[in-house]
N, C-alpha and C positions, 0 to 999 in steps of 0.2 A: 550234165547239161549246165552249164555256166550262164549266168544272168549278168548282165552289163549293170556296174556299179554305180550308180549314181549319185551325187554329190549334192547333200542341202545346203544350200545357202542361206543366210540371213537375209528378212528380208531391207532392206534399204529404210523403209516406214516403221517397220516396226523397230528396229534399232534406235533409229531417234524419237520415236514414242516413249522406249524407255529411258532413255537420257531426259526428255522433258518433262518426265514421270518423277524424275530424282533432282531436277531443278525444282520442282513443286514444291514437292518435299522438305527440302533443304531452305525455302523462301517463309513456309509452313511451320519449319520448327523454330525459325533468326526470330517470328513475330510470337508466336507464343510463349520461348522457354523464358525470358522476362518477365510475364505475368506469370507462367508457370510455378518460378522460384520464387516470386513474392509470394504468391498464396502459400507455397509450400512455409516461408518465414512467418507470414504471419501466424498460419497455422500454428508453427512452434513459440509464438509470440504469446498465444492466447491461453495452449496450455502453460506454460508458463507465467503467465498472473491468475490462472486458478492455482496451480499450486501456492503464488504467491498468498490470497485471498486465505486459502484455507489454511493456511501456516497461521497467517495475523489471523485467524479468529481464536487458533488455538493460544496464539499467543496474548490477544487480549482477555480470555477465559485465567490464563496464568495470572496477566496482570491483576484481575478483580482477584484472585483469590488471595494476593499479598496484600491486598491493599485491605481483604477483610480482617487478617492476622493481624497487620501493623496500622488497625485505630484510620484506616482509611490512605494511609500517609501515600503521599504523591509520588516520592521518592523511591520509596519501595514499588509501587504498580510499576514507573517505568521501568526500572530493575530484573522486572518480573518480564517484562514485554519483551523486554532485549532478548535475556533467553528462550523462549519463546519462539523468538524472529533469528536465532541464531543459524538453524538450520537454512534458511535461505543465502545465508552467506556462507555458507561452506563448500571448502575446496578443495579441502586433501583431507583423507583416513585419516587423520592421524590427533596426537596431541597439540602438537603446537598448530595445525589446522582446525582443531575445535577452538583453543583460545584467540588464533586467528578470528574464524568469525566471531564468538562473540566479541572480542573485542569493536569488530564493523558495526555488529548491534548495537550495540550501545552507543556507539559514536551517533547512529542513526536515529537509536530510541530517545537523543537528546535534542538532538540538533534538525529530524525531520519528523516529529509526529508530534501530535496535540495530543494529549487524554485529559477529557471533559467528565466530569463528575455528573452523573442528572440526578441522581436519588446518591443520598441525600439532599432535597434542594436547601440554599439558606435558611427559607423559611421555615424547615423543619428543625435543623439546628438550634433556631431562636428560642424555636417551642419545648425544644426537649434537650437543650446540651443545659446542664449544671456542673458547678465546680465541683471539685474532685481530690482530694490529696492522698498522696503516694508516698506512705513514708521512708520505701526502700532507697526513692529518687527525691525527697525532701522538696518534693516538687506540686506545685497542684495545674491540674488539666482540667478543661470546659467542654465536657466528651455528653455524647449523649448517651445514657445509662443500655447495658446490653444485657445485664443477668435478669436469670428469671424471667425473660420476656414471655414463657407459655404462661405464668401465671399474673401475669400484670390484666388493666385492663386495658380491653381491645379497642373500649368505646374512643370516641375523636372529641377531644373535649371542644366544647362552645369558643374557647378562646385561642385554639389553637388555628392560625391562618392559614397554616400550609396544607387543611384540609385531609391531614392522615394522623395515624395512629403509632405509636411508638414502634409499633411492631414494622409497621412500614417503615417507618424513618429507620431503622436497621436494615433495611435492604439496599447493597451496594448497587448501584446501576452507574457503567461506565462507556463512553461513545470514543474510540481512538482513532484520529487522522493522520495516515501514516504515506509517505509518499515513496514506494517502489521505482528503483531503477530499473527498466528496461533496458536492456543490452544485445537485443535480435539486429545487428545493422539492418538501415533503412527504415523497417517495419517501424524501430521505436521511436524514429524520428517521426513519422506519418502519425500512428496514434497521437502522439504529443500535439501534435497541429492541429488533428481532430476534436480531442477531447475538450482541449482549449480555444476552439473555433480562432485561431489564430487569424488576422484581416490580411493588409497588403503585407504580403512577404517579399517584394522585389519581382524582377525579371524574368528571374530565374525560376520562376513556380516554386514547388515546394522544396527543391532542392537546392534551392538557392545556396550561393554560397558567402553570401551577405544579406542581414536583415534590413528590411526598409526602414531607413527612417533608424539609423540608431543613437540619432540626436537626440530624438524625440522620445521615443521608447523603444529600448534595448528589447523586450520581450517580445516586442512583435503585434502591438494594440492585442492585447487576447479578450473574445469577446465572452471567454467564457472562463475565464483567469482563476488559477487556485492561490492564495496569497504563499500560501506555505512551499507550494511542490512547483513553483514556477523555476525557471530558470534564464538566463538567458543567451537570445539564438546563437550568438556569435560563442558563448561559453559552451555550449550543447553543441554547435560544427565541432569545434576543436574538442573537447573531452569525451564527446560521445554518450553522456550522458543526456538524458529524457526521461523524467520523472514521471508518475502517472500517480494521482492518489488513491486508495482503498480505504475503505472503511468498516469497521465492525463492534457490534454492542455484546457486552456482555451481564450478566446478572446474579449475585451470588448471597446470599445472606451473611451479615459480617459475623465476625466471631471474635472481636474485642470493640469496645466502645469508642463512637466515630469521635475524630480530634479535627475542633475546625482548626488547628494551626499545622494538623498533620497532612489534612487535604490540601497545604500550600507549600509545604517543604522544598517544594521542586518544581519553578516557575515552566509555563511552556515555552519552547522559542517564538520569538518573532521575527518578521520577512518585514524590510522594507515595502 
């Protein structure tokens, strides 16, 4: 017995219910994958100044500990920071890729970061640096004495202003302000506007491709301006760099006697 074949059709509605299913769709993803792809950069924006972060602390821990060997000296800490901050500028395995970055380092540990001495303050210098002569170096030094500090005494003498004890005054404490380049397009431009509450930036909103006003102020009035890690807009469109600053302290007991002429061996930069 043979059954008559019958033939389904689509139906008319529901074929363009699907068509307008995939117009949706397609209207759905144009508006979101925009936001989408920033979040995803910023994302990669943020882990990356933690790494940056956790680098410079390792790197300002280095710094204090040269500065506790070398009598405090300024020269040496930033020396110390660079390597330290090397690994953030690395780009290839290799050898000439490690002298590569540090080389970056150091260009940066010079030219973009403050390190700030807080212990020893002056006033403890005054209290406790005495002359000193070095007859290997025919030289004599105004260092504040470091031997034997477990048996010195502890007590804080009456005349001393800075309100600590010798033993204190040998405790290095260092503050370093260091400004990281961001490099995530887009993202690093936006943080840098944020952090620096940057005002009128032109027409253009943030993406402007001209700063307001660069008669007036190239930077962009920043209401929230770093002196050091500033840059400006019109130099940041075209190079792509966007600075953000990081900061970190570090703390270590010295272990040769501090030299006020060694804490200045190596002035910090300054920013118009």
């Amino acid at each position: 017995m043979k059954f008559p074949l019958f033939r389904l059709h689509k139906s008319p509605s529901r074929c363009a219910g699907k068509h307008k299913e995939s117009g949706q769709s397609m209207v759905e993803f144009i508006i979101i994958a925009p936001l989408l792809l920033f979040v995803c950069f910023g994302t990669l924006q943020l882990v990356l100044l933690y790494q940056a972060k956790s680098t410079l602390d390792v790197a300002v821990l280095e710094a204090a500990r040269e500065g506790a060997v070398n009598h405090g000296s300024m020269q040496a800490m930033r020396s110390g920071l660079a390597r330290g901050l090397a690994p953030i500028y690395a780009r290839q395995a290799s050898a000439e890729g490690a002298a590569a970055a540090l080389a970056n380092a150091q260009a940066d540990a010079s030219n973009f970061s403050v390190i700030t001495v807080l212990n020893p303050t002056p006033a403890a210098i005054n209290d406790y640096a005495q002359p000193r002569y070095y007859p290997d170096e025919a030289a004599t030094y105004t260092e504040i004495p470091n031997d034997s500090l477990m048996y010195r005494d502890a007590s804080v003498p009456s005349t001393a202003s800075s309100g600590m004890n010798i033993q204190d005054a040998n405790i290095l404490k260092i503050h370093v302000h260091y400004c990281y380049d961001m490099y995530v397009p887009l993202v690093n431009k936006v943080i840098y506007y944020a952090a620096n509450v940057i005002g009128p930036i032109g027409t253009g909103g943030i993406l402007t491709h001209e700063p307001a006003r660069p008669d007036i102020d190239p930077y962009g009035f920043p209401k929230n301006g770093d002196a050091l890690c500033k840059v400006k807009l019109a130099d940041g469109i075209k190079t792509g760099r966007w600075p953000i600053s990081l900061d970190s302290e570090a703390v270590v007991r010295m272990q040769s006697p501090v030299r006020a002429s060694a804490l200045n061996d190596s002035p910090n930069p300054t920013r118009d």
